[in-house]
C-alpha positions in Angstrom: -62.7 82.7 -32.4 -60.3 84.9 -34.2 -59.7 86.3 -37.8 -56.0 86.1 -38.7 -55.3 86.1 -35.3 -57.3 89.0 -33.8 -60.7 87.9 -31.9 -63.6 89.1 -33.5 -67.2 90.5 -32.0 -70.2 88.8 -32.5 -73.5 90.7 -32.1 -76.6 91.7 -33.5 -78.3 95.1 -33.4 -82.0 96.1 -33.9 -82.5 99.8 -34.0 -85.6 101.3 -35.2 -86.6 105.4 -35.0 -90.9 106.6 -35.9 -91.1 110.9 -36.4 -94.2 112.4 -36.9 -95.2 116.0 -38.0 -98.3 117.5 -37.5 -99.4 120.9 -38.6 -101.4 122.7 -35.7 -101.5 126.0 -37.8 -99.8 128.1 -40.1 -95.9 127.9 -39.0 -96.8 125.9 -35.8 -95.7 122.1 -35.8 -95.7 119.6 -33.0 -93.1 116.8 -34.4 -92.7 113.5 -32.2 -89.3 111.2 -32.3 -89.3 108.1 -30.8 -86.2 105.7 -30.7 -86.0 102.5 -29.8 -82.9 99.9 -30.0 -81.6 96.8 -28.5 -78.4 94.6 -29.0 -77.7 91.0 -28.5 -73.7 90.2 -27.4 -73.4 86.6 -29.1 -70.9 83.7 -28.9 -67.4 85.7 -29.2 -68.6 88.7 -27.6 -70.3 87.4 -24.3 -70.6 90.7 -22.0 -71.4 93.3 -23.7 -71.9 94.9 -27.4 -68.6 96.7 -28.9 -67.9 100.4 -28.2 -68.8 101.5 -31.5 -72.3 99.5 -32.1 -73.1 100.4 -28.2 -75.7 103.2 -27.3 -75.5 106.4 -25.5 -77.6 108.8 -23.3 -77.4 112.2 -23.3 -76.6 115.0 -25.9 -78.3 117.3 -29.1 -79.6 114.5 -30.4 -80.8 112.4 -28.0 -82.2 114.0 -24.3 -80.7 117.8 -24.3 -80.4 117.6 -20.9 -78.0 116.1 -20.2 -74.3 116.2 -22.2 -73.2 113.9 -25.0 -73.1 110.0 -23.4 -73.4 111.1 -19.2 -76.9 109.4 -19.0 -77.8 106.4 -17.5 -77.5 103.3 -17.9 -80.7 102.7 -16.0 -80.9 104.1 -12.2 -76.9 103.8 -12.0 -76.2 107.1 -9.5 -72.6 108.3 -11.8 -72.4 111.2 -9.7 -72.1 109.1 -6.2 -69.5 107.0 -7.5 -66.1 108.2 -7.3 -64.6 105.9 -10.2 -67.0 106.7 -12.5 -66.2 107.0 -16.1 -67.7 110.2 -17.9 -68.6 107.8 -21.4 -71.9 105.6 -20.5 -73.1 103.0 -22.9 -75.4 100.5 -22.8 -77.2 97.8 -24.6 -80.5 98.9 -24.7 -82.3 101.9 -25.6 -85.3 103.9 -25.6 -85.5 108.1 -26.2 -88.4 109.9 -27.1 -89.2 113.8 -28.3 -91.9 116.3 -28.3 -91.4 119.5 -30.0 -93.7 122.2 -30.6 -92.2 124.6 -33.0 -93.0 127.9 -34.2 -91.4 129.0 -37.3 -92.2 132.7 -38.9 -90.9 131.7 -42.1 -87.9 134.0 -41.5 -84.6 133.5 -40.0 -85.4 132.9 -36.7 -87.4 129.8 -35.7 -88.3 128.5 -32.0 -89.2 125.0 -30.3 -90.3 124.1 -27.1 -89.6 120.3 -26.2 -89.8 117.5 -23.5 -87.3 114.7 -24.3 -87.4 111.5 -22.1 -85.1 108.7 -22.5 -82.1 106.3 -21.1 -80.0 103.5 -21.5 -79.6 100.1 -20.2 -77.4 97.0 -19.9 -78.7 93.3 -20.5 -76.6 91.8 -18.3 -75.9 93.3 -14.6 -72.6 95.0 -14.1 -71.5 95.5 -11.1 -69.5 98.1 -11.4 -73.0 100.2 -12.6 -75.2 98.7 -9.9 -78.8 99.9 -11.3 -78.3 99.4 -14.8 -79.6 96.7 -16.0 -82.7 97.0 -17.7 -86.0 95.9 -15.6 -89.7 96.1 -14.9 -88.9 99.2 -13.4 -87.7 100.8 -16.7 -90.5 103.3 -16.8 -89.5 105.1 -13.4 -85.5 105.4 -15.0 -86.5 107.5 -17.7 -84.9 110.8 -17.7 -86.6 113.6 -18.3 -86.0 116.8 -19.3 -87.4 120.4 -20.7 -86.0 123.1 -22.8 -86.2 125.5 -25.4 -84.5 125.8 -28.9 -84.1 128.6 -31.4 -83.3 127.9 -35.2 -81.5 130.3 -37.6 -82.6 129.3 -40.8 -80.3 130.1 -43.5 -82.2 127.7 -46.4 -78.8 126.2 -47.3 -78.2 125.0 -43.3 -79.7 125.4 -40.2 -78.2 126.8 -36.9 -79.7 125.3 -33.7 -78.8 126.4 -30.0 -80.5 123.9 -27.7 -81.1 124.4 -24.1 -82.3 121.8 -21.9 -82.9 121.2 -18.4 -83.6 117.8 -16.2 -86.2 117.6 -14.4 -86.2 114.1 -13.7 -83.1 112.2 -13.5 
């Protein structure tokens, strides 16, 4: 099908994202992030959702350790594949976060946090064998550790992330 002669994607998108705070003491929080998201390609649009509406792996906002869109999809090896290309998307998604953060009320403010998370495909691709989202789903999600200072400066806040895998 096309509009005015350009073809058209058809696809629907389900995203959903649950944080919680809870106070453990005076200037101590442990906040939980949990994301969770899945797309449907339809009728015009038969492999795969559109760049822009895909989902990515990797980066400040999703699991810090790994960069911006490098994780995943699923148990796809990137790194052993010689034509692989540095942008991953997928189709499905799951990322979760625990923080524990200790702020003095000051400037400087600190986190420690476990992020887990990856991507997936619907639909095997063969050229990212492993991708496709199984039963095995638990066992591909990354994992990583880090810590994170916060320079709060009321109007904006400055944060320097640093994360490390420890289970890709």
């Amino acid at each position: 099908k096309t509009l005015f002669g350009v073809p058209f994607s058809q696809f629907t998108v389900l995203d959903n994202k649950a944080i919680v705070y809870y106070e453990v003491a005076k200037n101590q929080t442990l906040a939980f992030r949990a994301m969770a998201g899945v797309g449907f390609p339809m009728k015009n649009s038969p492999t795969s959702l559109p760049y822009d509406y895909s989902f990515f792996g990797g980066g400040a906002n999703d699991n810090r350790g790994w960069a911006a869109r490098t994780l995943g999809p699923g148990s796809y090896q990137g790194y052993l594949d010689p034509n692989q290309v540095l942008t991953q998307i997928g189709d499905i998604r799951f990322n979760s976060s625990l923080e524990y953060r200790i702020g003095t009320g000051g400037l400087f403010n600190h986190a420690l946090f476990v992020d887990a998370g990856n991507i997936w495909t619907m639909k095997s691709d063969p050229n990212r064998v492993g991708g496709q989202f199984s039963a095995r789903f638990l066992k591909e999600l990354a994992v990583s550790v880090g810590y994170g200072l916060r320079l709060d400066f009321s109007y904006f806040i400055f944060r320097l992330d640093l994360g490390v895998p420890i289970h890709n």
